[in-house]
C-alpha positions in Angstrom: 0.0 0.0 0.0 1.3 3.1 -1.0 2.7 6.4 1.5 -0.4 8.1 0.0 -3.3 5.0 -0.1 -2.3 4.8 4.0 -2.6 8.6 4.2 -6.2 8.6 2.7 -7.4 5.4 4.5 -5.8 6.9 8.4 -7.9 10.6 7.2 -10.8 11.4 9.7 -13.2 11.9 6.7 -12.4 8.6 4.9 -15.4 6.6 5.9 -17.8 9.9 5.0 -16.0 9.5 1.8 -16.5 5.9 0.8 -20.4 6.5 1.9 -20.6 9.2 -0.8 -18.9 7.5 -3.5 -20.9 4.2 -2.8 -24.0 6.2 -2.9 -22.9 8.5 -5.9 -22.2 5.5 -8.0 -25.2 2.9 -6.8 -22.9 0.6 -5.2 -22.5 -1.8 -8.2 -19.2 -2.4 -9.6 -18.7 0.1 -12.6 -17.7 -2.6 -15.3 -19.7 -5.8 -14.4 -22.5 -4.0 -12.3 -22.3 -6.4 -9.5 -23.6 -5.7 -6.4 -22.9 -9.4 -4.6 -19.6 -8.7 -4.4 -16.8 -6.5 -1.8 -16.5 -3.2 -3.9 -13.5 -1.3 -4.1 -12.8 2.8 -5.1 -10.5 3.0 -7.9 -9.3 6.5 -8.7 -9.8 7.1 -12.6 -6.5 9.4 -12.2 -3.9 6.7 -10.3 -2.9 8.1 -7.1 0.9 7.7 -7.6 0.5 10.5 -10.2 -2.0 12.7 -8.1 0.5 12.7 -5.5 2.7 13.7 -7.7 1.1 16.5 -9.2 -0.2 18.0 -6.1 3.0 17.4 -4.2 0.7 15.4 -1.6 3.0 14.7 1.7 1.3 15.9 4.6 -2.7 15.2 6.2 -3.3 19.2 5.4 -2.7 18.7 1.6 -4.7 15.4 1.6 -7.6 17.2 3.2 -7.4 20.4 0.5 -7.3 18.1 -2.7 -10.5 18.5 -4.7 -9.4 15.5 -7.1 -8.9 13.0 -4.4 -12.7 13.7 -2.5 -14.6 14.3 -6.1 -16.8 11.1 -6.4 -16.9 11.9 -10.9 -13.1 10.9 -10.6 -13.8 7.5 -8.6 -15.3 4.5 -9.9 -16.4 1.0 -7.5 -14.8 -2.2 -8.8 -15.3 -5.7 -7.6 -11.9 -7.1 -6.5 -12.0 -9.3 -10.4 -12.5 -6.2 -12.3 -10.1 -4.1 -10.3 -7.2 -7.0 -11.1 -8.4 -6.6 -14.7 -8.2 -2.8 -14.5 -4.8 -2.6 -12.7 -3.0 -5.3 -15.6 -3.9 -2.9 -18.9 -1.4 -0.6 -19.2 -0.8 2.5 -18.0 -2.0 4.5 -20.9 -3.1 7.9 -18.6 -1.8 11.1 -19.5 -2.3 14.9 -18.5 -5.4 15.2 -21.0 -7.8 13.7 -18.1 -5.8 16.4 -15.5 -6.1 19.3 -18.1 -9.9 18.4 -18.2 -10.3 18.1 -14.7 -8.5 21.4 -14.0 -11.4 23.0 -16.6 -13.8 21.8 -14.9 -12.9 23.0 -11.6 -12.0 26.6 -13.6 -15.8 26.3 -15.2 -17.8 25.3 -11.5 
């Protein structure tokens, strides 16, 4: 588990936060729909690069990142679909943080 996945999970507001994104998204897994089965949040932006482009290293930055608490940039995956998920390749880029950033620009 990464520096930043055990920041998140130790943060006083992380159970509020799984609550809103199981809620948000119907708690069914995003690619099969199941709903029999232990869900998981994935981050559509992989946190090893939203720690990086937010320099996330302390509880106070954690707390202050709009990316990381938005449920529109999470998605619920069964533990089968998150494996699946996690083996394509990491094909991300900045396009999905440029939009993001518009977004915020345009609320």
């Amino acid at each position: 588990m990464s520096f930043l996945n055990r920041k998140l999970r130790q943060y006083y507001g992380y159970k509020q936060y799984r609550k809103k994104v199981r809620d948000y998204h119907g708690n069914k897994c995003g690619v099969c729909n199941a709903i029999d089965k232990p869900l998981l949040i994935h981050h559509k932006i992989p946190l090893r690069d939203i720690k990086i482009l937010y320099s996330l290293n302390n509880y106070n930055k954690i707390e202050k990142c709009k990316i990381l608490w938005d449920v529109n940039w999470q998605i619920l995956l069964c533990k089968d679909c998150n494996i699946e998920v996690e083996k394509e390749p990491k094909n991300w880029n900045y396009s999905i943080y440029k939009e993001y950033q518009f977004n915020l620009k345009n609320e």
